[in-house]
N, C-alpha and C positions, 0 to 999 in steps of 0.2 A: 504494500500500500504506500502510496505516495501523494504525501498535502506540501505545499510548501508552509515554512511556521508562520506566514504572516498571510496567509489564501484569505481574503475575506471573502470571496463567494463560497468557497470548500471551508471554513473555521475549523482547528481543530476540536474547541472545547462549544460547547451548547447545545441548546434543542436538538438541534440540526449538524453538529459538527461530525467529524471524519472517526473520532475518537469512538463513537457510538458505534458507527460502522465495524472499525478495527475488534473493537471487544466483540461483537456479534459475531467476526470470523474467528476469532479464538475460542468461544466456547462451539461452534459449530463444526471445527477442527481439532476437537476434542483436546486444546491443550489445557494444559493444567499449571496455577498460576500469572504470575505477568515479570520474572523472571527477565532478563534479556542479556545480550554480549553483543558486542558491537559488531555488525557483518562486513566481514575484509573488503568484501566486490566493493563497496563504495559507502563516503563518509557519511554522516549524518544518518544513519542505518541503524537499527539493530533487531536482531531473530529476536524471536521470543525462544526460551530455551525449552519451556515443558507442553510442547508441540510432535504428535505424531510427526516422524520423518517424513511420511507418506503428503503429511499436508503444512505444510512449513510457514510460518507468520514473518513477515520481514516490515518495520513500520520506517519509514522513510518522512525527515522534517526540513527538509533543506531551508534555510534563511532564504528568506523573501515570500515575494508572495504565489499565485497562482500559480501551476507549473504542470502542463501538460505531459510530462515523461518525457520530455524530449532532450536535446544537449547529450550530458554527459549521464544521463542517465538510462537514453534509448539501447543502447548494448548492452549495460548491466541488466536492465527488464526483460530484453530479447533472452541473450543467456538462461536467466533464471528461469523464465518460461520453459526453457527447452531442454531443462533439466527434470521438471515435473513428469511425470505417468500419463499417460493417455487414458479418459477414460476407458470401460469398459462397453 
């Protein structure tokens, strides 16, 4: 997941923020905790640690604001992606 820390259309924190979002994939990804270590692929990152391997949390805040994945972060997402399972 990826907000930038200062997104005012995406906010992380509120009614409506990304945060809400993020929690919903973790518990729906069955991890356990909010645990994290910082992910080498790229800064301002970190996994969540107590996440099935099979379905992985990665929360991404880069400074500034709105940020469509794009820059230096399109390869790192491309990668990531194509390291996951296909579904069934």
């Amino acid at each position: 997941m990826l907000t930038g820390a200062g997104d005012g259309n995406n906010p992380i924190t509120g009614p409506t923020g990304s945060a809400l979002a993020r929690d919903l994939v973790l518990q729906t990804n069955g991890c356990v905790g909010t645990a994290t270590v910082d992910w080498p692929a790229m800064p301002s990152c970190k996994q969540y640690t107590g996440c099935p391997a099979a379905y992985p949390v990665i929360w991404c805040t880069p400074d500034g604001g709105h940020t469509d994945g794009g820059g230096a972060y399109r390869p790192v997402i491309s990668n990531f992606w194509g390291t996951l399972p296909l579904a069934p």
